[in-house]
N, C-alpha and C positions, 0 to 999 in steps of 0.2 A: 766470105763465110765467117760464119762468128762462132767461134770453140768455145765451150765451156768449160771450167773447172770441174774437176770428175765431182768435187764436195758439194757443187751448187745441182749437178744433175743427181748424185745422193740424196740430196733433202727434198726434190721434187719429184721423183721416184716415190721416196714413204709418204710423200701428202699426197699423191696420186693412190698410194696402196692403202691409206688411210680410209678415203673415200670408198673403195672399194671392200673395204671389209669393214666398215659402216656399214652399205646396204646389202653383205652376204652375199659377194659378186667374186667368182675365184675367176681369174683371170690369166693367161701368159704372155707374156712381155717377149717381143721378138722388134729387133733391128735391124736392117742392111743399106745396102746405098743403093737409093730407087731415084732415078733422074738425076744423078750426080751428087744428092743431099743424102747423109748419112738420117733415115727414118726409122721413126720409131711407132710400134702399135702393138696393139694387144687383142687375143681372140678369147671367145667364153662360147660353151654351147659343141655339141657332141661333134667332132669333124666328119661325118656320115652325113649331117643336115647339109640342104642349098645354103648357099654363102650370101650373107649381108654385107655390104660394108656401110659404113657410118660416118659422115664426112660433116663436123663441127662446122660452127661457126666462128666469122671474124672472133678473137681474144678468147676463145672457146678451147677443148682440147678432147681425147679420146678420154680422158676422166672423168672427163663433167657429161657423159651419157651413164652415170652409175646408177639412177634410180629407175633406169628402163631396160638396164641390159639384161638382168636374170629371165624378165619376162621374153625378150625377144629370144635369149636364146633356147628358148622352151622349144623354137619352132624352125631358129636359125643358127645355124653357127658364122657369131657375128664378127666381124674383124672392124674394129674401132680403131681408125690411124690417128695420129698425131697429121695435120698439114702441115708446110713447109711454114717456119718461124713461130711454131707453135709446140706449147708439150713438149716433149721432149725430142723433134725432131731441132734438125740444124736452121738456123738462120741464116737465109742467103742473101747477097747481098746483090736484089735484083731491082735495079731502080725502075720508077715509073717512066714510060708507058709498056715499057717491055711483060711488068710483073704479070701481068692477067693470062699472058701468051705462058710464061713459064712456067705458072701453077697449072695452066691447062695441061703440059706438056709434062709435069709430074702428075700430074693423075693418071694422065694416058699410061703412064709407063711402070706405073702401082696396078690399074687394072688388068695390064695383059700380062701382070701374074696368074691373074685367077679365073675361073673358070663360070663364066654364067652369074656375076654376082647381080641381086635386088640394090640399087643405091637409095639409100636412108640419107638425106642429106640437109640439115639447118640451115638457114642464113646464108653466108658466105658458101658454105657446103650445098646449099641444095642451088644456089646459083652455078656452081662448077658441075653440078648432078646436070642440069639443064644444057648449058651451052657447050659439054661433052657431049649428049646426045645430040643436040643438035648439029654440030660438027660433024662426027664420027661413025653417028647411026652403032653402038655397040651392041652388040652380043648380052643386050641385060635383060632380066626379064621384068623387072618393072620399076617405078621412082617411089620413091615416098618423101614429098617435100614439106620441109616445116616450116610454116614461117619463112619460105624461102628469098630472097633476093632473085633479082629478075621477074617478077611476077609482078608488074605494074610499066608504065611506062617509063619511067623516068627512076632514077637511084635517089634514095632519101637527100634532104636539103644537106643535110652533114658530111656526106661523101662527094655531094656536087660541092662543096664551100671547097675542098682541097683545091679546086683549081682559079679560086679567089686571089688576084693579087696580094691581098693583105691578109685576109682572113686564111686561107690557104699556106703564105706565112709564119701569120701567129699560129697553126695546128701544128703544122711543120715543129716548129719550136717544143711544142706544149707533147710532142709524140716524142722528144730525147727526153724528158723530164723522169725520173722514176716514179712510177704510181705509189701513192698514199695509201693506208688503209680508208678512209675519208672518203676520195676518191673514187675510188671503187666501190665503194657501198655506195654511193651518190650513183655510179653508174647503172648497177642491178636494181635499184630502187626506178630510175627511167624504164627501166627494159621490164619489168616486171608490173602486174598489180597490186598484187601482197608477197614480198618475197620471205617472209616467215613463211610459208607455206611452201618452199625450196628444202627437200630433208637434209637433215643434215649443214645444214645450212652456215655453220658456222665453220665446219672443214671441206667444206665448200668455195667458204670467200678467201679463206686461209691459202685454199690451194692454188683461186686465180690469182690472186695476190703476186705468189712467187711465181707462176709463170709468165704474167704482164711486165715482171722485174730482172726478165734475163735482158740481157747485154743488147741492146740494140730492135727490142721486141715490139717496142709502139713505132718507132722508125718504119719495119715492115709494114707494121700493119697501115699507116700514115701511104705506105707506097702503093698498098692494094687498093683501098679508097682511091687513093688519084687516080688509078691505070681504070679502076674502073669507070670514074669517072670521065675520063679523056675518053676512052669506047663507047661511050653508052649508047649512042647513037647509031653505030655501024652495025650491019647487020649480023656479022658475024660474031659479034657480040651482046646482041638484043636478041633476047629469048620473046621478048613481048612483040605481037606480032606476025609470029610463026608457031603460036603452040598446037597451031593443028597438024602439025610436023610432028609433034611425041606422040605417037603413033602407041606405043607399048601402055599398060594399064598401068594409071599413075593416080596416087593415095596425095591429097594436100589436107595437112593438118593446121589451122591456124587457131590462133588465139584470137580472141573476142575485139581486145582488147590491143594488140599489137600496132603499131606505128605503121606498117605494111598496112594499109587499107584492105581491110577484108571486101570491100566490093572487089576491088583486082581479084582476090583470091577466088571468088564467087564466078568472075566473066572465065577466070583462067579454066575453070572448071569446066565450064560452056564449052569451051573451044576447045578441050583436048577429047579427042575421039575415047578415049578409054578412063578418064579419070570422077574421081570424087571426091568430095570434100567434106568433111568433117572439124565445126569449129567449136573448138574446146572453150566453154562460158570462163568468164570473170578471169582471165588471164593473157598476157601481155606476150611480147617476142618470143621468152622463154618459156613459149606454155606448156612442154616436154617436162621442165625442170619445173612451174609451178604446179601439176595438174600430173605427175607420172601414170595414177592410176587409169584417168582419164584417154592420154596417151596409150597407155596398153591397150587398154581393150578396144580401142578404135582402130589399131596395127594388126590386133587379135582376130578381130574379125572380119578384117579385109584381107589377113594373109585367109583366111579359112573360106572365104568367098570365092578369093580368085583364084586358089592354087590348089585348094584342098580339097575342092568339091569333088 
């Protein structure tokens, strides 16, 4: 496990609080040790409402849903975790092929804190949204997946390269390196299709910045890709397949524009008994983050459809 210095979890705290009183988001910061990792998250929205939680994506964190949590919690009271090597939770030090097994195994054990939660979940996040239900059959009342992971057949060519003799490798290597500011804007520029249109945007990159720069943080993330990588075939880890198994009413929100082939998004849609789809124009992986407005009201009107009638 990888401890931090309380100074470095300091300054990621007020770039976290930063962003958050940017977009008029008041929030509470709560921690404990959930799955043996000391976790960190944060709630907004009346504790009387149904419970959301919110599960980022790969290099993502509970801070970077700032430009959608006021709206959400109009309707929900939302709980936005940090995942394991992410934000301000702990960094485990769980090599691949194991890793896929143990974020499962922390989530499971995050959820049966709570009682009935909706999982809201990106990328990485809504692929662990997925293949927890599909495991577990929980107690939720519905998914809302962004952009999600596991929604095609096979994991992008960049997560399948980790188990490249060489290529594999050289990522290996290029995941100890500490991120650049360069870097990183090189990265949100792939993920996005205009990312000026990201509010905030500049205490935005500031913030992933320092969280890609804790101790040992592209390492995990290097380990998640391979493990998922190494699974992607078994069933118990391919959601693609079995989606007529998510049985519950499930919201897929994609970008136009996203590497995740929106035809996947479109069949996924077919094959779940209760879901639908909604694709946000002229925006890429992050179309939450480039498209907030977009993104609400399409949450807005599907919570009020399915739950409110």
């Amino acid at each position: 496990m990888v401890h931090e210095p309380a100074t470095a979890t300091s300054r990621l705290r007020e770039a976290g609080d930063a962003l958050y009183h940017a977009a008029g988001v008041e929030v509470q910061h709560h921690a404990a040790e959930v799955g043996g990792l000391h976790t960190h998250w944060v709630t907004a929205g009346r504790p009387d409402l149904p419970l959301a939680v919110l599960l980022h994506g790969s290099g993502g964190s509970a801070a970077l849903w700032y430009p959608v949590l006021n709206a959400l919690a109009e309707r929900r009271r939302i709980i936005a975790v940090d995942m394991p090597g992410h934000g301000e939770t702990e960094i485990p030090s769980w090599p691949s092929p194991a890793t896929m097994d143990r974020m499962l195994e922390w989530l499971a054990a995050f959820l049966d804190r709570l009682d009935w939660p909706l999982l809201i979940g990106h990328s990485l996040g809504g692929y662990l949204a997925l293949v927890h239900f599909a495991r577990r059959r929980p107690r939720v009342p519905g998914l809302v997946l962004v952009d999600a992971a596991g929604i095609g057949p096979r994991p992008p060519g960049f997560v399948m390269a980790t188990l490249h003799p060489v290529l594999g490798a050289l990522l290996g290597l290029a995941a100890g390196l500490r991120p650049t500011r360069r870097r990183m804007e090189r990265t949100i520029r792939r993920l996005t299709v205009d990312p000026y249109k990201i509010p905030h945007g500049q205490l935005a990159l500031e913030y992933a910045l320092q969280t890609a720069s804790r101790p040992t943080a592209g390492r995990f993330q290097f380990e998640v890709y391979r493990s998922v990588a190494t699974h992607y075939g078994e069933p118990d880890y391919k959601p693609w397949g079995r989606l007529d198994e998510i049985s519950c009413p499930a919201l897929l929100i994609w970008g136009e524009r996203d590497y995740f082939p929106l035809r996947y998004a479109r069949q996924a849609a077919g094959e779940m008994p209760a879901a639908k789809l909604a694709v946000v124009p002229n925006t890429g992986h992050l179309s939450y983050l480039e498209n907030p407005g977009a993104f609400n009201e399409v949450v807005g009107h599907w919570l009020e459809a399915t739950y409110e009638k």
